[in-house]
C-alpha positions, 0 to 999 in steps of 0.5 A: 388588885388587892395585893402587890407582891415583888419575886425575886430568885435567890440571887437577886434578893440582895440586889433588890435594894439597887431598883427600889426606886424602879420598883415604885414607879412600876408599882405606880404604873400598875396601880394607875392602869387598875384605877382605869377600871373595876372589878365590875367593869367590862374589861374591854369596853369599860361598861358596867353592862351585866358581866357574862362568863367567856371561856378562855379560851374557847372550847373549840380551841381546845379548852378542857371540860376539867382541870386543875387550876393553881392559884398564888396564896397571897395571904400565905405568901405574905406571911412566909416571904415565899411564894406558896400555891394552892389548887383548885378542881375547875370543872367546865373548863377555863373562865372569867367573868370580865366581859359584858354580853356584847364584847363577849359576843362579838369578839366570839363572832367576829375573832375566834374562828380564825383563831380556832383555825390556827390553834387546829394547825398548830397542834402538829407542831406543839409537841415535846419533841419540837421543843427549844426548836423553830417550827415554820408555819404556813396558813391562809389566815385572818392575821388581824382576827387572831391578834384581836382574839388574843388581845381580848383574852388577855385583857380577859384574864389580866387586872381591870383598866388596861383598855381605859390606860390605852384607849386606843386598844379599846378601839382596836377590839371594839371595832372589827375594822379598826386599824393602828399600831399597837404601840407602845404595846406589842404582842407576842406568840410562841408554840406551847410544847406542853399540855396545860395552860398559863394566865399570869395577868399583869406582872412586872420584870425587872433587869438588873443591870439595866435598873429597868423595868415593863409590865409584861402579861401571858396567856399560853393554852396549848397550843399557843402562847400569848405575851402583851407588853407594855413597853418596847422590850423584846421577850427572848423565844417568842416572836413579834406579831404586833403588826397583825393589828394593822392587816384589814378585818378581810385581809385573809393571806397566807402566813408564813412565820418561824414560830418558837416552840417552848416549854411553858413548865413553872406557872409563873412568872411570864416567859419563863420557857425552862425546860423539865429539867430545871425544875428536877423532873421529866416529861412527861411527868411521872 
């Protein structure tokens, strides 16, 4: 990516010198997953084939015909040592143009139905009213196709290499009937309380105390939320589904989990689950 910006809050910035040198090896991690691809790659298979645009996520799972889309003004941001935001009207709802025809196509017919199925059930828990709470969900499903539907909008909408950096992904979306263990990668799933929607790509958490760091990355569209990590950390309120991969391409059972549901307020960073209150305001927005 052109830009690599560190965010602190207020009372971390002093202590940013104490995990400079994690601070580097994270950068050079990001910088070799990004060097695993291009701008005019397919994000999924790493072809140069012609680029076609995928929305993200599919209308039929809810995607909005007009929204308003706000965006990181690197430049600004730079300049003033703050993070500065700018909007834009998105007309035809959410896209990117990172997938090739095929990839676009056969993750179309061979994912998204069964994640459409769960997105329609999942509507009458994802509400405001349930947020900060537990919500039992109990589905017939096609666990692997939904886990490779979100797989493949994450890496639709995060920085190109990740499938060259793990090859193993590529083989897990590319192949309806592959099977193996996501690691060192684990995928996450929450309920999103509110309306709207969250695509942070490829970010970076740093613990403090630990002087350790992951790549972390969300996709959150009401009313499910996604997060891919890229280590063996936990992310506290929402729940592992990573084994989903390892179900067969026809293994429809029924789905019985306890799925967080959380408030997806601020636009980044990656699982931040504060509630309307923290940001001074309530919901709905007034």
């Amino acid at each position: 990516m052109a830009h690599d910006m560190i965010v602190t809050n207020p009372d971390s910035q002093d202590r940013l010198p104490e995990v400079s040198l994690e601070a580097e090896r994270l950068l050079k991690e990001l910088q070799a997953i990004e060097a695993c691809g291009d701008e005019e790659s397919c994000r999924v298979c790493g072809s140069h084939a012609e680029l076609t645009e995928e929305h993200t996520p599919s209308k039929k799972a809810g995607n909005l015909p007009r929204l308003i889309q706000g965006l990181i003004d690197y430049e600004q941001s730079v300049a003033t040592g703050e993070v500065v935001w700018r909007t834009e009207l998105v007309q035809g709802g959410a896209s990117t143009l990172a997938l090739c025809g095929s990839c676009n196509n056969s993750s179309g017919r061979w994912y998204n139905p069964a994640y459409v199925r769960l997105v329609q059930f999942c509507r009458e828990v994802a509400t405001p009213d349930n947020a900060g709470k537990m919500c039992t969900i109990r589905l017939e499903v096609h666990r692997q196709r939904v886990a490779k539907q979100a797989l493949t909008t994450l890496v639709a909408t995060s920085q190109p290499g990740i499938t060259g950096y793990y090859p193993h992904l590529r083989r897990l979306l590319c192949d309806p009937e592959a099977r193996e263990a996501l690691a060192p990668l684990r995928l996450w799933m929450f309920l999103r309380a509110n309306w709207g929607t969250r695509i942070t790509g490829i970010a970076t958490r740093v613990n403090y105390e630990r002087r350790r760091g992951y790549h972390l990355a969300e996709f959150s569209f009401w009313p499910l939320g996604w997060i891919l990590t890229f280590a063996d950390e936990p992310v506290e309120g929402a729940v592992d589904v990573s084994e989903w991969v390892e179900f067969g391409y026809h293994d429809k059972s029924e789905l019985r989990v306890d799925i967080p549901c959380q408030w997806a307020i601020w636009p980044y960073p990656p699982g931040d689950f504060r509630p309307p209150d923290a940001f001074g305001f309530q919901w709905p927005p007034v």
